[in-house]
py3Dmol code that shows the C-alpha trace and the ligand (Angstrom):
import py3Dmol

protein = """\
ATOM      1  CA  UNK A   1       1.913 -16.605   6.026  1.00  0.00           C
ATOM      2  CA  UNK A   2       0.801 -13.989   3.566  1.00  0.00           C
ATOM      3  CA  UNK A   3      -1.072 -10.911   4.160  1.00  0.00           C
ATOM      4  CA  UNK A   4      -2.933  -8.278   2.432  1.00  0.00           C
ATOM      5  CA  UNK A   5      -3.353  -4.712   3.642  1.00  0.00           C
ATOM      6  CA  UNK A   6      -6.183  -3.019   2.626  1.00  0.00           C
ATOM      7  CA  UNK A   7      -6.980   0.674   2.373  1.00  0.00           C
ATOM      8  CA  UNK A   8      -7.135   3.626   0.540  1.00  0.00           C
ATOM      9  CA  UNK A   9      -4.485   5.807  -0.578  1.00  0.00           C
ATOM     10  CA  UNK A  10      -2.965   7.873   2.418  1.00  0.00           C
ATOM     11  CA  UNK A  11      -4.854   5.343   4.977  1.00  0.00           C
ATOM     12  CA  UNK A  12      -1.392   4.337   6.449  1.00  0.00           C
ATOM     13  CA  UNK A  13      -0.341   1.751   4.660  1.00  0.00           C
ATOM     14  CA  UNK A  14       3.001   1.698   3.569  1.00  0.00           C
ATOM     15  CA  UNK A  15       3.988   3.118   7.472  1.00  0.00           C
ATOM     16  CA  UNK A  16       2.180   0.721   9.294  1.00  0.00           C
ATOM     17  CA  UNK A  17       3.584  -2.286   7.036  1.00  0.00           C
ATOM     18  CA  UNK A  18       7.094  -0.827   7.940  1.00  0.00           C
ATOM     19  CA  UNK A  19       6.082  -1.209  12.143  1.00  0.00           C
ATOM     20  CA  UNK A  20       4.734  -4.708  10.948  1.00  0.00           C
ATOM     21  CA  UNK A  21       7.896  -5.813   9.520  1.00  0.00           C
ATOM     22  CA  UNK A  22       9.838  -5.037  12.643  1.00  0.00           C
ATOM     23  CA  UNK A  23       7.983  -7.362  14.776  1.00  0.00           C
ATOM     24  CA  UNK A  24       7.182 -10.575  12.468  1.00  0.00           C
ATOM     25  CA  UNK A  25       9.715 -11.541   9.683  1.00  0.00           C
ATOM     26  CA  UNK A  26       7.758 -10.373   6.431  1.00  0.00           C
ATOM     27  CA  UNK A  27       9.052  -9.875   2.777  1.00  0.00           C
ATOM     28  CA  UNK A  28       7.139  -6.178   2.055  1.00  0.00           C
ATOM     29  CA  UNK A  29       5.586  -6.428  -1.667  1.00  0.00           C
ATOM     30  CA  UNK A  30       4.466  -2.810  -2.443  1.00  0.00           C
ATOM     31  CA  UNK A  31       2.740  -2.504  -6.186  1.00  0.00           C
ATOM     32  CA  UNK A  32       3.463   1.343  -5.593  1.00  0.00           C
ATOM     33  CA  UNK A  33       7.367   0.975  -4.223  1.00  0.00           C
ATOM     34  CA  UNK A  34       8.017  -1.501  -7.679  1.00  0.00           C
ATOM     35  CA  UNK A  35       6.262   1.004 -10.035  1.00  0.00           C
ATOM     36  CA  UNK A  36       8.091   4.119  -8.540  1.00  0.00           C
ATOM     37  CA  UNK A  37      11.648   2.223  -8.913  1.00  0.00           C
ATOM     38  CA  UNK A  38      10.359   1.418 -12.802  1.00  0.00           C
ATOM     39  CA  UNK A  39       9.847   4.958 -13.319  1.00  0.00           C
ATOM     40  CA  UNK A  40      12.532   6.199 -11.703  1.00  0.00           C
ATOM     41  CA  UNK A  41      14.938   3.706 -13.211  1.00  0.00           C
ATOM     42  CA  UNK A  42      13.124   4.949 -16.616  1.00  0.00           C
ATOM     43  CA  UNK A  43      12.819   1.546 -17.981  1.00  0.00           C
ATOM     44  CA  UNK A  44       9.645   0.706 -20.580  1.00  0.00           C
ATOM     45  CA  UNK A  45       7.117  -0.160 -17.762  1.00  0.00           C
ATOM     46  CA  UNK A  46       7.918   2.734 -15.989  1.00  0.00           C
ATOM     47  CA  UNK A  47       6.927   5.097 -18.736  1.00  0.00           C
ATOM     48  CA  UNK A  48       3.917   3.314 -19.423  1.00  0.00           C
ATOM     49  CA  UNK A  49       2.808   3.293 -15.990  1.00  0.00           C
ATOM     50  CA  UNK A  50       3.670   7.305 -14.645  1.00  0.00           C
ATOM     51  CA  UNK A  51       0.548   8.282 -17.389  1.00  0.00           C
ATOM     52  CA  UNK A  52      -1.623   6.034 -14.933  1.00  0.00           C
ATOM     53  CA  UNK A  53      -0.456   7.073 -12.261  1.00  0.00           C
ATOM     54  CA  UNK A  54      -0.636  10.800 -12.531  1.00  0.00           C
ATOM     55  CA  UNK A  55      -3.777  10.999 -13.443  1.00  0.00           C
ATOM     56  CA  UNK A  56      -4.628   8.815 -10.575  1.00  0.00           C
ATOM     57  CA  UNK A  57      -6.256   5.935 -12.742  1.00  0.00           C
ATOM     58  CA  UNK A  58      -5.186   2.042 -12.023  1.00  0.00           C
ATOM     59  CA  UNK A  59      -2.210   0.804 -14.225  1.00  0.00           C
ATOM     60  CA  UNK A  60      -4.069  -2.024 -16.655  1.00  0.00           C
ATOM     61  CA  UNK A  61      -4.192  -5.677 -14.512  1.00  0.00           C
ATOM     62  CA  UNK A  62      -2.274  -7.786 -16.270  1.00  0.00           C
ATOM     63  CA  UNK A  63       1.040  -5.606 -16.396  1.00  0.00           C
ATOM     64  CA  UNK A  64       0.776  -5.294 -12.604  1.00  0.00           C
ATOM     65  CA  UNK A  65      -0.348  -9.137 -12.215  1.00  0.00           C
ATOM     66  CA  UNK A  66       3.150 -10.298 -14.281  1.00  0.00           C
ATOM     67  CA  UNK A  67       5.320  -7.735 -12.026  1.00  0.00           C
ATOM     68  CA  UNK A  68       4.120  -9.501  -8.888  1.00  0.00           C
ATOM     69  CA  UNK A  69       4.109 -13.039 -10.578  1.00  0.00           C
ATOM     70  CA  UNK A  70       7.566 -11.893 -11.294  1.00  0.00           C
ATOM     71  CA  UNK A  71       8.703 -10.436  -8.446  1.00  0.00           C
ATOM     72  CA  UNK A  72       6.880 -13.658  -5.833  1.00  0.00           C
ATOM     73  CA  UNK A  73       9.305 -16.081  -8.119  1.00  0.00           C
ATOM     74  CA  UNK A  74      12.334 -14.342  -6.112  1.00  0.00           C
ATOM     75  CA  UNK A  75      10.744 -14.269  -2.967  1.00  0.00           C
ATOM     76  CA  UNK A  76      10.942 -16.651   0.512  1.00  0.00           C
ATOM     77  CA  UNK A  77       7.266 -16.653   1.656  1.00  0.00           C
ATOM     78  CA  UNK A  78       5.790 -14.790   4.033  1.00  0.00           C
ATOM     79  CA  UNK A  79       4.428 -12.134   1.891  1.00  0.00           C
ATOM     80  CA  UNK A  80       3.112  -8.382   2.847  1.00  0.00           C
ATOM     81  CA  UNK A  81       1.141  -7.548   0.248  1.00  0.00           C
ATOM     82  CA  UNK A  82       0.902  -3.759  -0.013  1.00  0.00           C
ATOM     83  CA  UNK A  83      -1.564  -2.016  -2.594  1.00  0.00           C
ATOM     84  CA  UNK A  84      -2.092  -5.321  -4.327  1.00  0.00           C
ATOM     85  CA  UNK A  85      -4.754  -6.757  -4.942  1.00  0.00           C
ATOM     86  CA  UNK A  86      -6.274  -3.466  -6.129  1.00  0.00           C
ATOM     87  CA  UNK A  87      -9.302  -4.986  -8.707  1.00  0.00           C
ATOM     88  CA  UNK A  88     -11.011  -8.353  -7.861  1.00  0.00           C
ATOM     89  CA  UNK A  89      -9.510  -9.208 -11.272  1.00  0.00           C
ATOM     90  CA  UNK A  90      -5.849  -8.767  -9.449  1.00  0.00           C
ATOM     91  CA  UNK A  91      -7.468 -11.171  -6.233  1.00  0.00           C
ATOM     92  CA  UNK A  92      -8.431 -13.753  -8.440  1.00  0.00           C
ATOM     93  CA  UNK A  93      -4.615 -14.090  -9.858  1.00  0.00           C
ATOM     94  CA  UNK A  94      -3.708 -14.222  -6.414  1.00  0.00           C
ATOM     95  CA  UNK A  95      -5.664 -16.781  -5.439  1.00  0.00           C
ATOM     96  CA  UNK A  96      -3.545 -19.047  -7.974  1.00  0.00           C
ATOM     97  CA  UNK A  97      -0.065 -18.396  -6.762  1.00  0.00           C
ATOM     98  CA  UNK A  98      -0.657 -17.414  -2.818  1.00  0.00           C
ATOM     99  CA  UNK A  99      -2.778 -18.410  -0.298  1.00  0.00           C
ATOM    100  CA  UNK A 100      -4.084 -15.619   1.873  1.00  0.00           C
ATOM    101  CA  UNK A 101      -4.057 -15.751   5.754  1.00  0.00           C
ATOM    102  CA  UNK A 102      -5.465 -12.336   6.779  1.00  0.00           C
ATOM    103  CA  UNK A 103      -6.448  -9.017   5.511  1.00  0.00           C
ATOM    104  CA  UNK A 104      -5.877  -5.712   7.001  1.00  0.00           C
ATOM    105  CA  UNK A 105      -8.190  -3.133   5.919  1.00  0.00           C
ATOM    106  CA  UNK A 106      -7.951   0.251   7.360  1.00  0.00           C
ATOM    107  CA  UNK A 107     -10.912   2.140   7.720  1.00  0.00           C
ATOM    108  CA  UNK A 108     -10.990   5.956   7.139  1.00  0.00           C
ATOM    109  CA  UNK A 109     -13.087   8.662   5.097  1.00  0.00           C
ATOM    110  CA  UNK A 110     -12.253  10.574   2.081  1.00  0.00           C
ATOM    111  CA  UNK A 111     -11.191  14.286   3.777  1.00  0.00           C
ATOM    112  CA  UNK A 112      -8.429  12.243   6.090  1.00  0.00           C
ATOM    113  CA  UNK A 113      -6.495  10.829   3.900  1.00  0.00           C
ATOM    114  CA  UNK A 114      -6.806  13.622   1.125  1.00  0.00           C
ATOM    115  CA  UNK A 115      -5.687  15.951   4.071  1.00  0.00           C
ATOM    116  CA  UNK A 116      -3.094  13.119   4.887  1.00  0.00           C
ATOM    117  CA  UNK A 117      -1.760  12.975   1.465  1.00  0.00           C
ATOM    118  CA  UNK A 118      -1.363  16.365   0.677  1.00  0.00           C
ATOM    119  CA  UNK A 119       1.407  16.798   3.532  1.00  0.00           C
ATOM    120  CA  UNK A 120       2.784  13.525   3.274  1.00  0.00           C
ATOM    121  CA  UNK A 121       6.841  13.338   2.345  1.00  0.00           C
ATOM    122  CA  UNK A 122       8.707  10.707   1.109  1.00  0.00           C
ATOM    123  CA  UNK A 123      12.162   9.878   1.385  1.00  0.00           C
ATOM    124  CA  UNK A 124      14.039   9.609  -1.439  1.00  0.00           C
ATOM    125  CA  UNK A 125      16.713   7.412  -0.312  1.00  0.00           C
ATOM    126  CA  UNK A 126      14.884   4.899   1.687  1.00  0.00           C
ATOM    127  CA  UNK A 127      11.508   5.585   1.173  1.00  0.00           C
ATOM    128  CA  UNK A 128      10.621   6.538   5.122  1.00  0.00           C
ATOM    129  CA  UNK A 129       6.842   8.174   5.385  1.00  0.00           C
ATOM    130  CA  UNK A 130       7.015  11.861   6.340  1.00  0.00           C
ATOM    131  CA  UNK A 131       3.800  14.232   7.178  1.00  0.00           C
ATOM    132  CA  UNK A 132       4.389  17.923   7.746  1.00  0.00           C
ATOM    133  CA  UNK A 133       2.046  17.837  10.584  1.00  0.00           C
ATOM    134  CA  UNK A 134       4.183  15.948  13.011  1.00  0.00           C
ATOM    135  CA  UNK A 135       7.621  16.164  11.061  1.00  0.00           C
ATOM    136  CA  UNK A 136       9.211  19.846   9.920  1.00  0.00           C
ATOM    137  CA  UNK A 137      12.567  19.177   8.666  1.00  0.00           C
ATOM    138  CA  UNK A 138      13.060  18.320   4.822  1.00  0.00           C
ATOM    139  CA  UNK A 139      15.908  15.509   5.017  1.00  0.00           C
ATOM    140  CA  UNK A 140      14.836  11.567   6.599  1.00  0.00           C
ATOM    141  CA  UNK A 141      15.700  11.170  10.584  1.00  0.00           C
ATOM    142  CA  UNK A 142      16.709   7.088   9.328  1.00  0.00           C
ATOM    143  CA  UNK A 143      18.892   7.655   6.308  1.00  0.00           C
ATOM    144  CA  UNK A 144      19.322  11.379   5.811  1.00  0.00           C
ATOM    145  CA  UNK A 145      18.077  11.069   2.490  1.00  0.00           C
ATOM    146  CA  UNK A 146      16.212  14.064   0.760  1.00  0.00           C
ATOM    147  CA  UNK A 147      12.267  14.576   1.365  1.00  0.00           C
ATOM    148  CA  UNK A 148      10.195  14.374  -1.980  1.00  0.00           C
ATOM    149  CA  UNK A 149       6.845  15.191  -2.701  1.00  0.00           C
ATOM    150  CA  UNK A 150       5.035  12.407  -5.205  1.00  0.00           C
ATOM    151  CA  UNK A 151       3.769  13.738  -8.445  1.00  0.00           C
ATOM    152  CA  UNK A 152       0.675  12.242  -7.387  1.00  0.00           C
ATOM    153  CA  UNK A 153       0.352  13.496  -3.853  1.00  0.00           C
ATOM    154  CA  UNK A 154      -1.904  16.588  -5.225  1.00  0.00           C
ATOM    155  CA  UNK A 155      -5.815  17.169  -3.883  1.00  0.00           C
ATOM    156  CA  UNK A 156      -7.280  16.805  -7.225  1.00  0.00           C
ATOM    157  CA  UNK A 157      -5.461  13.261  -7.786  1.00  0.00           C
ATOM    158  CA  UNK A 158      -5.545  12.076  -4.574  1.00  0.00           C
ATOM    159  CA  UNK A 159      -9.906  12.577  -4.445  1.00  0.00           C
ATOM    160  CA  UNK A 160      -9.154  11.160  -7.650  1.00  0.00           C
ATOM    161  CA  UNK A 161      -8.059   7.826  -6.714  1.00  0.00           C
ATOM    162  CA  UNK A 162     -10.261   7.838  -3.563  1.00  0.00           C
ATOM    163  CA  UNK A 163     -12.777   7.297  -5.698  1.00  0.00           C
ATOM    164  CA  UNK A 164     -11.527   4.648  -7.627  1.00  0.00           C
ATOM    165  CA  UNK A 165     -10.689   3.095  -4.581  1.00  0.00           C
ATOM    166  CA  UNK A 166     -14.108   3.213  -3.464  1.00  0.00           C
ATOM    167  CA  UNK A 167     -15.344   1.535  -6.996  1.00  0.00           C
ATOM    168  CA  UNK A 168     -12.836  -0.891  -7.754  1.00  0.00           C
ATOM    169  CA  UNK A 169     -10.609  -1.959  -4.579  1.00  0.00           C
ATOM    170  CA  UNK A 170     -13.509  -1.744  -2.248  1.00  0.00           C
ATOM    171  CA  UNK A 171     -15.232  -4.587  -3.404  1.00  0.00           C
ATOM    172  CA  UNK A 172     -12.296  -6.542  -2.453  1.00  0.00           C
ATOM    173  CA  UNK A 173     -13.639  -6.446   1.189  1.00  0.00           C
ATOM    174  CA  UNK A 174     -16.451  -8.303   0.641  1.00  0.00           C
ATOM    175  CA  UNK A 175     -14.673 -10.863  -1.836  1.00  0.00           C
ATOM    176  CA  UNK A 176     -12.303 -11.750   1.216  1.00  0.00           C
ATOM    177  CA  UNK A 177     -14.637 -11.351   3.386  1.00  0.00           C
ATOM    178  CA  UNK A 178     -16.422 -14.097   2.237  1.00  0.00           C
ATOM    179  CA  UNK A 179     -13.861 -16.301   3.280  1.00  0.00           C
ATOM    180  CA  UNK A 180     -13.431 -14.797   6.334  1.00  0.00           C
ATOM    181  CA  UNK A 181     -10.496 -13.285   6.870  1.00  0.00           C
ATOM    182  CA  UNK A 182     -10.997  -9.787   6.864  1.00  0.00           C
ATOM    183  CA  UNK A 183     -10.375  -7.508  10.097  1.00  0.00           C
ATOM    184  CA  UNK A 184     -11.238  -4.262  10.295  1.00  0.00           C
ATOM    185  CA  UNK A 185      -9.271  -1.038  11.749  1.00  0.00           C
ATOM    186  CA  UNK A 186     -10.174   2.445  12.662  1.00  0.00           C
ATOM    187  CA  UNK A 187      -7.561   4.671  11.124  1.00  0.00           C
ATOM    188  CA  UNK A 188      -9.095   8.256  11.048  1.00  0.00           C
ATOM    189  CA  UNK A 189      -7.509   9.259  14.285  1.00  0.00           C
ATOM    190  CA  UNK A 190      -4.078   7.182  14.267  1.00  0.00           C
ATOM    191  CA  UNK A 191      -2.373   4.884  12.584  1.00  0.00           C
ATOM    192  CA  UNK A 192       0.000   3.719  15.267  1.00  0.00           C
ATOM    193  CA  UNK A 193      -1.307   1.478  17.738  1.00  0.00           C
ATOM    194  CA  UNK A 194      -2.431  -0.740  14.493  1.00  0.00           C
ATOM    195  CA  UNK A 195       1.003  -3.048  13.975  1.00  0.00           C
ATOM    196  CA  UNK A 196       0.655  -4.113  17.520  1.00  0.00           C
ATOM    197  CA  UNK A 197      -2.505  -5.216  16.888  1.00  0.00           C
ATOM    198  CA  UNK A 198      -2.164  -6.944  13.874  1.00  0.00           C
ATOM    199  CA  UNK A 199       0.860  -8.513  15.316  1.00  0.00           C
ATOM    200  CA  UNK A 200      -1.016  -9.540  18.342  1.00  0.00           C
ATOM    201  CA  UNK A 201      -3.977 -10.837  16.454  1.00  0.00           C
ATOM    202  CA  UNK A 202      -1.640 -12.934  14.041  1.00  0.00           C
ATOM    203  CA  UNK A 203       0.174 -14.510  16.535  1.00  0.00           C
ATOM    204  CA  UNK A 204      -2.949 -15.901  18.525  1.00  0.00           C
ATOM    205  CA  UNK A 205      -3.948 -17.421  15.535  1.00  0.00           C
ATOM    206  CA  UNK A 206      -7.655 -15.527  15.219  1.00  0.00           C
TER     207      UNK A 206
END
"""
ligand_1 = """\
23
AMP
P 0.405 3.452 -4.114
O 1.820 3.802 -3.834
O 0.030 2.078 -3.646
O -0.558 4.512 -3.655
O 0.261 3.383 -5.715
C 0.487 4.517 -6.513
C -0.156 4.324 -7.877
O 0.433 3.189 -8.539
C -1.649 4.019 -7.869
O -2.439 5.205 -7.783
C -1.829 3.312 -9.207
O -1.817 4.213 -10.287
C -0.545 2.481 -9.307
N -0.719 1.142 -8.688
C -0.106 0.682 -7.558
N -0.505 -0.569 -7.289
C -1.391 -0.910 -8.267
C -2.183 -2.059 -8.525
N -2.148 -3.136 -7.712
N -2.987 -2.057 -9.618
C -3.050 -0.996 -10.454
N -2.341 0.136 -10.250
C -1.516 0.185 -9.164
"""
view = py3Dmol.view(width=600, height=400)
view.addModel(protein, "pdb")
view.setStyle({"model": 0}, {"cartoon": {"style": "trace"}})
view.addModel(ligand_1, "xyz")
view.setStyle({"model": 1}, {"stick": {}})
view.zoomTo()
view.show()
């Protein structure tokens, strides 16, 4: 089974596929989590992509369609896919190597996940989702590790790539939803009652 979560940046992704992962066995494919290690590992792709990414702009297709070509070649199945497909150019190179069971799409407006992003903390070590609001300490409760703030986790970047969200992921919904596999979930209040659900809708087959 392979999924795709949908959403914009800050709408909860990356913490509610962690939750999902705990309850169904899925191999977590984050575009974001592979370009962070390039850059942080300094290697060519890395330092090609960081321009992109700071200034909140989409790194080019077809460098981010051979990382995940790459990166499905070592995997068993049963893919999350997390911030991927981002451009309906990225869906259609999916549709040749995966088939796609469901999509996730959190719904939320542009002043809750700016808000969101600007106090969200990252972990280093293990890469555990922090937000000041409900966590105060500056180390991760899992691993310890040391709390980071992402070069790109600014207000000015983050409305940034809301909007290119908005011009070129967004049309994704409607390309899946065409086939009918799209659901839909509120996330402007919570994000934590959604891996239940998804879990719950997956497993009665709907
Ligand atoms: P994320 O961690 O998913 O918010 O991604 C952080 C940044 O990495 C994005 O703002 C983009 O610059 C880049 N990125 C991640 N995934 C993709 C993708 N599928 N296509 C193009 N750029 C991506």
């Amino acid at each position: 089974m392979n999924l795709i979560f949908l959403g914009p940046p800050g709408a909860g992704k990356g913490t509610i596929a962690a939750e999902l992962k705990k309850k169904l066995p899925l191999d977590h494919l984050s575009t974001g989590d592979m370009l962070r290690s390039e850059m942080k590992e300094g290697t060519e792709l890395g330092k090609m992509a960081k321009g992109y990414i700071d200034e909140g702009k989409l790194v080019p297709d077809q460098v981010i369609i051979d990382m995940v070509e790459k990166r499905l070649a070592a995997s068993s199945g049963n893919v999350l896919f997390d911030g991927f497909p981002r451009t309906v150019e990225q869906a259609k190179a999916l549709d040749k190597i995966a088939k796609i069971d469901a999509v996730i799409n959190l719904a939320v407006d542009a002043d809750v996940v700016v808000a969101r992003i600007c106090s969200r903390r990252i972990c280093r070590d293990c890469g555990a989702v922090y937000n000041t609001n409900w966590h105060s300490g500056e180390t991760c409760d899992a691993c310890g590790g040391a709390l980071y703030i992402r070069d790109d986790d600014n207000e000015s970047t983050a409305r940034k790539r809301f909007d290119v969200y908005m011009e070129q992921t967004a049309p994704l919904i409607e390309y899946y939803d065409k086939q009918g596999i799209v659901h839909t979930y509120d996330v402007s209040e919570s994000t934590s009652y959604v891996a239940e659900e998804v879990a719950a809708m997956l497993e009665s087959g709907k």
